[in-house]
Backbone as JSON Lines, residues from 0, in Angstrom:
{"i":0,"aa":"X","n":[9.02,24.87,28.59],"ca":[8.32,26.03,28.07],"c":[9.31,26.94,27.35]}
{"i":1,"aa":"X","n":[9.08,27.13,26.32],"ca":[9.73,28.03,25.8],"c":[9.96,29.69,26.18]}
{"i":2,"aa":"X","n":[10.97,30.22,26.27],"ca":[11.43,31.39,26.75],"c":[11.7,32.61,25.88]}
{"i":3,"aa":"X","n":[11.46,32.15,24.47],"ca":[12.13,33.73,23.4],"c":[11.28,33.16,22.2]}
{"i":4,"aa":"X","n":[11.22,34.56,21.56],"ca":[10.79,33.93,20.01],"c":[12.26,34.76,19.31]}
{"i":5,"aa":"X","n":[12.27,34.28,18.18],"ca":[13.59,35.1,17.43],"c":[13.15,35.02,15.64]}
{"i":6,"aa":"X","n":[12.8,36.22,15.66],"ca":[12.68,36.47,13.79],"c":[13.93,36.61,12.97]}
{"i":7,"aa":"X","n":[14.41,35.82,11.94],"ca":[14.85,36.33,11.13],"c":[14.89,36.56,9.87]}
{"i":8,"aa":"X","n":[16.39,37.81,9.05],"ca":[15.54,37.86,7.86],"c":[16.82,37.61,7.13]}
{"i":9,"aa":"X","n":[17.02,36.3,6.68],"ca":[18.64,35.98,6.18],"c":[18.43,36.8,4.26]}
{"i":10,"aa":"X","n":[19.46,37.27,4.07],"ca":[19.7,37.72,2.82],"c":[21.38,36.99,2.79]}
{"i":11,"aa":"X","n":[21.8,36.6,1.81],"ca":[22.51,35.58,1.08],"c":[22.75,36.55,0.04]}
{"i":12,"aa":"X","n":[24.4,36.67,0.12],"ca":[25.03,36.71,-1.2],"c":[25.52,35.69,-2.2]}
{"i":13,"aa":"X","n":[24.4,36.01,-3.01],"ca":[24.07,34.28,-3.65],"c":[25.1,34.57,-4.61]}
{"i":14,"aa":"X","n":[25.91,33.33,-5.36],"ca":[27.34,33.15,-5.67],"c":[26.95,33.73,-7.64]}
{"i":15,"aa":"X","n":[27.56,34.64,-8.06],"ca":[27.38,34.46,-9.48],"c":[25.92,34.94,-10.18]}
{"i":16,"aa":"X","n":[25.37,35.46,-9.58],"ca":[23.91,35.99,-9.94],"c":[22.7,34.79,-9.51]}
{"i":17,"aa":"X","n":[22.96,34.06,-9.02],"ca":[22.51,32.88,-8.39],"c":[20.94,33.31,-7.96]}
{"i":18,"aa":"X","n":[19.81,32.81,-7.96],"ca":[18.51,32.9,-7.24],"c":[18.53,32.63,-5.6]}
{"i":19,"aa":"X","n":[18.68,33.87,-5.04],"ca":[18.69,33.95,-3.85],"c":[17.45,33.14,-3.13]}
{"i":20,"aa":"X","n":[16.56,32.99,-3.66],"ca":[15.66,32.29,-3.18],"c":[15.65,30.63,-2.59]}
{"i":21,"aa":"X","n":[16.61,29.94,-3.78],"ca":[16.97,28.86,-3.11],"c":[17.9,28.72,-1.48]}
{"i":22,"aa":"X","n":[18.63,29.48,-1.88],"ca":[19.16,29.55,-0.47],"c":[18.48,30.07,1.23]}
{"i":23,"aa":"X","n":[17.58,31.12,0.64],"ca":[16.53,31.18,1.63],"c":[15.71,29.67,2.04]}
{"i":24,"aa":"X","n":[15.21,29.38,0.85],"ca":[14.42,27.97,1.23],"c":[15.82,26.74,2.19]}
{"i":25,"aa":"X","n":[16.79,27.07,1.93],"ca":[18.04,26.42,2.58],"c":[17.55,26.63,3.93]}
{"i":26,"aa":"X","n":[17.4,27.93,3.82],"ca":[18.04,28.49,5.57],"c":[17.19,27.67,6.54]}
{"i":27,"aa":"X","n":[15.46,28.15,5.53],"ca":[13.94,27.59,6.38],"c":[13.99,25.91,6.43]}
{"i":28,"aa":"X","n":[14.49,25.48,5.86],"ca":[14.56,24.17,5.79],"c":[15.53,23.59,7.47]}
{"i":29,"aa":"X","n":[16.46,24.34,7.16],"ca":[17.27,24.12,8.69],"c":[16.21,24.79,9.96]}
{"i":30,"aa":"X","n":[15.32,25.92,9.72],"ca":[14.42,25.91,10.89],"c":[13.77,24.63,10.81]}
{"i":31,"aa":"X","n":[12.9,23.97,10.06],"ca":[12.35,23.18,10.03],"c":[12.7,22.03,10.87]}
{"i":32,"aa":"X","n":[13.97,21.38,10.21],"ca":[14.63,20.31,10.44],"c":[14.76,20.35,12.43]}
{"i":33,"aa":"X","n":[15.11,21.43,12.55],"ca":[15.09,21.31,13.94],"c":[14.37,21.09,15.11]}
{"i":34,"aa":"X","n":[12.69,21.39,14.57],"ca":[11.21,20.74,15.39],"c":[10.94,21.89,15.65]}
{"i":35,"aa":"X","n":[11.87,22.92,15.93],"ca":[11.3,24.06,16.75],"c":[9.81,24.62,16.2]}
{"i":36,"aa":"X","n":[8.99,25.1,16.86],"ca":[8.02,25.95,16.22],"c":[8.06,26.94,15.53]}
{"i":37,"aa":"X","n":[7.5,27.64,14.17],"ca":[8.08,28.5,13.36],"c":[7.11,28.9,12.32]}
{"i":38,"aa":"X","n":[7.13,29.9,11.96],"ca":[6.3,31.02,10.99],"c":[6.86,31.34,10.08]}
{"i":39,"aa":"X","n":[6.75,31.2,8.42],"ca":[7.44,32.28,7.6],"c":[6.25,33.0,7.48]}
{"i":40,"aa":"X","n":[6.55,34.05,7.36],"ca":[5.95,35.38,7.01],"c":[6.75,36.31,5.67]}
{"i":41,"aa":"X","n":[5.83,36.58,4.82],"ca":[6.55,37.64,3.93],"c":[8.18,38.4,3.83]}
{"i":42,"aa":"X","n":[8.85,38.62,4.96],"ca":[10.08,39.08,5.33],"c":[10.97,38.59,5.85]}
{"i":43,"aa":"X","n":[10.18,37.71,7.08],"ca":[11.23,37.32,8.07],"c":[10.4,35.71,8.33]}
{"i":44,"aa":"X","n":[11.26,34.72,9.02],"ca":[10.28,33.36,9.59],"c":[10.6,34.03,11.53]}
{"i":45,"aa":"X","n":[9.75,33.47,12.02],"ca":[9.72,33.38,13.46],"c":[9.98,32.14,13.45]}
{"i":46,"aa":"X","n":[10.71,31.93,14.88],"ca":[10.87,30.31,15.99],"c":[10.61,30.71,16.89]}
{"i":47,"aa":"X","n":[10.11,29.69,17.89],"ca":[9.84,30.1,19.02],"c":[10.78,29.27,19.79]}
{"i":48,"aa":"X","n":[11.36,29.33,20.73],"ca":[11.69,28.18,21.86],"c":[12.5,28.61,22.98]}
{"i":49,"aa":"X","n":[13.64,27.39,23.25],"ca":[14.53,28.14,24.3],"c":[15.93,29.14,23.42]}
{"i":50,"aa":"X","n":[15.98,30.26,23.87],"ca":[16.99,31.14,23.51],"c":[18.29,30.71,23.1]}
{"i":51,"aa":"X","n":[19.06,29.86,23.88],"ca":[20.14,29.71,23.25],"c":[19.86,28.4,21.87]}
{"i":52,"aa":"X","n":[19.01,27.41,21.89],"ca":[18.66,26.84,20.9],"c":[18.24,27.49,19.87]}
{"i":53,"aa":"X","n":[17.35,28.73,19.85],"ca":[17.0,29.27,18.69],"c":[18.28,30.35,18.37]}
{"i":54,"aa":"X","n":[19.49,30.37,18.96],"ca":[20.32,31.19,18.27],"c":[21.43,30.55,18.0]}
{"i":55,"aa":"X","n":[21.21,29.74,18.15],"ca":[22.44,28.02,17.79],"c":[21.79,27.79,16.38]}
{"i":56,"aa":"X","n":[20.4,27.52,16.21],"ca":[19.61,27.66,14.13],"c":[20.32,28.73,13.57]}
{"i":57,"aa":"X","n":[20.22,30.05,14.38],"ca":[20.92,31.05,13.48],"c":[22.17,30.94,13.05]}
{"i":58,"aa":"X","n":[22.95,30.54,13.91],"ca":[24.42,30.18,13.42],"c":[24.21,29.06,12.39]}
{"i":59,"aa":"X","n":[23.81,28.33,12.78],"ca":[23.59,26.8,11.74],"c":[23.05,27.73,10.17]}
{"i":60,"aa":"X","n":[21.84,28.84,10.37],"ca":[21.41,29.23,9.01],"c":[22.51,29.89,8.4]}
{"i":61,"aa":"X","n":[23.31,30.82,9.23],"ca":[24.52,31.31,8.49],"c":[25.42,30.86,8.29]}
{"i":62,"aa":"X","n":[26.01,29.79,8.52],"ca":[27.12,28.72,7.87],"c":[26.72,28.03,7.1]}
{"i":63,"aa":"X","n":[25.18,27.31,6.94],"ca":[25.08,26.29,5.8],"c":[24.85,27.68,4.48]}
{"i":64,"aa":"X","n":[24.82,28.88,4.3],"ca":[24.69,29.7,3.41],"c":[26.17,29.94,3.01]}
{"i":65,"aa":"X","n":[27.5,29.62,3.61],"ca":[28.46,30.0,3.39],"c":[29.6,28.62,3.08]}
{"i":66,"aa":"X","n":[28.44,27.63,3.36],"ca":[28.97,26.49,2.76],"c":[28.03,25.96,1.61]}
{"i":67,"aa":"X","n":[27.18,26.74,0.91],"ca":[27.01,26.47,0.16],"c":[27.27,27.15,-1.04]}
{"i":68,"aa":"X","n":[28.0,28.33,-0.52],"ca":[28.85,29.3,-1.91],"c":[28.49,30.49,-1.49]}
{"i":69,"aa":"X","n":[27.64,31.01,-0.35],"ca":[27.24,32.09,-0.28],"c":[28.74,32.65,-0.07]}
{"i":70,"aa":"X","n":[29.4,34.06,-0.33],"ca":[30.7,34.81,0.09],"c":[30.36,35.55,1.48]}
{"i":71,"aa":"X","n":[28.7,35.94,1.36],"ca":[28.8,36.52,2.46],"c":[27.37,36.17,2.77]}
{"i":72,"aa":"X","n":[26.55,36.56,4.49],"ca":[25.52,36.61,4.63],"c":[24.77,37.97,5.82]}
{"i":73,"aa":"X","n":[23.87,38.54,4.98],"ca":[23.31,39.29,6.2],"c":[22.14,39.12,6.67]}
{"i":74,"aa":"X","n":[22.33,38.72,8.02],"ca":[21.09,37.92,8.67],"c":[20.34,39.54,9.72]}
{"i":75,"aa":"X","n":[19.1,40.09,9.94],"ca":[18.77,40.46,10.23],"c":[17.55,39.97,11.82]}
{"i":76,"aa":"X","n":[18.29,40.03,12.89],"ca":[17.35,39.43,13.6],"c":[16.73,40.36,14.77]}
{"i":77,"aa":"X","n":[15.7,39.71,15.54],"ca":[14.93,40.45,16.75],"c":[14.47,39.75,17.34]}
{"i":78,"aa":"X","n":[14.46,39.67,18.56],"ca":[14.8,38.6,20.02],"c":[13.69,39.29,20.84]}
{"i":79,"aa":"X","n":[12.45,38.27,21.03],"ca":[11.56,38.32,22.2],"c":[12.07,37.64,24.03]}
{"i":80,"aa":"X","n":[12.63,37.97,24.56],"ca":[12.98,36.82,25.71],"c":[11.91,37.12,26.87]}
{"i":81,"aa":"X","n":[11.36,36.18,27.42],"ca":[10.67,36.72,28.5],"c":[10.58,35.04,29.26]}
{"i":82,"aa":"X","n":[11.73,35.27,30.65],"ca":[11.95,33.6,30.93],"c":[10.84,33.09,31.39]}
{"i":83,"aa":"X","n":[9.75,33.71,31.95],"ca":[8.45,33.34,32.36],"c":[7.79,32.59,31.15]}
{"i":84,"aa":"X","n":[8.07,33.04,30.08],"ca":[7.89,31.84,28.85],"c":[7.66,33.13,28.04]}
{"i":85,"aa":"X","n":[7.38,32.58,26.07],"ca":[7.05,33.32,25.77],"c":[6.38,32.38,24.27]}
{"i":86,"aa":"X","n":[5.68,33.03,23.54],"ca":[4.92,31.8,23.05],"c":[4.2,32.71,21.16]}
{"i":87,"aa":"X","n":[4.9,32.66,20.28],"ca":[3.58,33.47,19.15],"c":[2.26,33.61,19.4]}
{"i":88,"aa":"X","n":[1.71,32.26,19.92],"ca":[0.18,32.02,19.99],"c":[-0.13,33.66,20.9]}
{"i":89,"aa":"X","n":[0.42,33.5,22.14],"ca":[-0.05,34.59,22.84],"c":[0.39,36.25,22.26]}
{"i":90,"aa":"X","n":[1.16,35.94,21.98],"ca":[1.08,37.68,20.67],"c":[0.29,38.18,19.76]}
{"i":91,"aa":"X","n":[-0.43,36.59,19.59],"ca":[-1.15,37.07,18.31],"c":[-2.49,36.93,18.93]}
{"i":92,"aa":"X","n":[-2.88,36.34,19.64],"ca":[-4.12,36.11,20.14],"c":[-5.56,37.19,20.05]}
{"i":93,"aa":"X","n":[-4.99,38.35,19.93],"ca":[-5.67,39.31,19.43],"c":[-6.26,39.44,18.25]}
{"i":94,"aa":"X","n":[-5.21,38.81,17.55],"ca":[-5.49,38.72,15.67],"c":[-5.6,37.33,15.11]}
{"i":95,"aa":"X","n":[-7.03,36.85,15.45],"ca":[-7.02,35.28,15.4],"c":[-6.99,34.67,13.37]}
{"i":96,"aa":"X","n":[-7.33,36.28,13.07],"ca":[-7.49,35.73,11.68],"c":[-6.35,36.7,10.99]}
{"i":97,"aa":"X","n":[-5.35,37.31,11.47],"ca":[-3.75,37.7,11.32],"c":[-4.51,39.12,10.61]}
{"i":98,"aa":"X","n":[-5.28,39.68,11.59],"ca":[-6.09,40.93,10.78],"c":[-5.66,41.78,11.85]}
């Protein structure tokens, strides 16, 4: 059962006037790749899972941005933990149609 959700909101100093956007799609791609469960949303993507796994992606999102030319990265995050579990579905459950 999963124990935390963790939002983040990576901004990339993209190399040379570069489209920051590709590198975002970088970052989500490494949520992806990993199975975890996950949301992009307008600002930030959510994961859900176990805590130290979802902050092991974050490191992984901020190094593949700095191996791919980024100079620098500022990742913006916020950490749900609740070890009894913790789950999006049940946060949102209120707002079945995200209203």
């Amino acid at each position: 059962m999963a124990n935390a959700l963790v939002s983040i909101q990576i901004i990339p100093e993209a190399p040379d006037g570069a489209n920051r956007y590709e590198y975002v799609d970088r970052a989500i791609a490494i949520i992806k790749a990993s199975g975890v469960p996950y949301r992009v949303s307008p600002l930030e993507t959510t994961m859900e899972g176990e805590l130290g796994t979802l902050l092991g992606i974050v490191q992984q999102m901020n190094e593949a941005m700095t191996e791919h030319g980024c100079p620098s990265v500022i990742s913006q995050v916020k950490i749900f933990y609740k070890p009894a579990g913790a789950s999006m579905d049940a946060l949102l459950e209120k707002y079945p149609d995200g209203q």
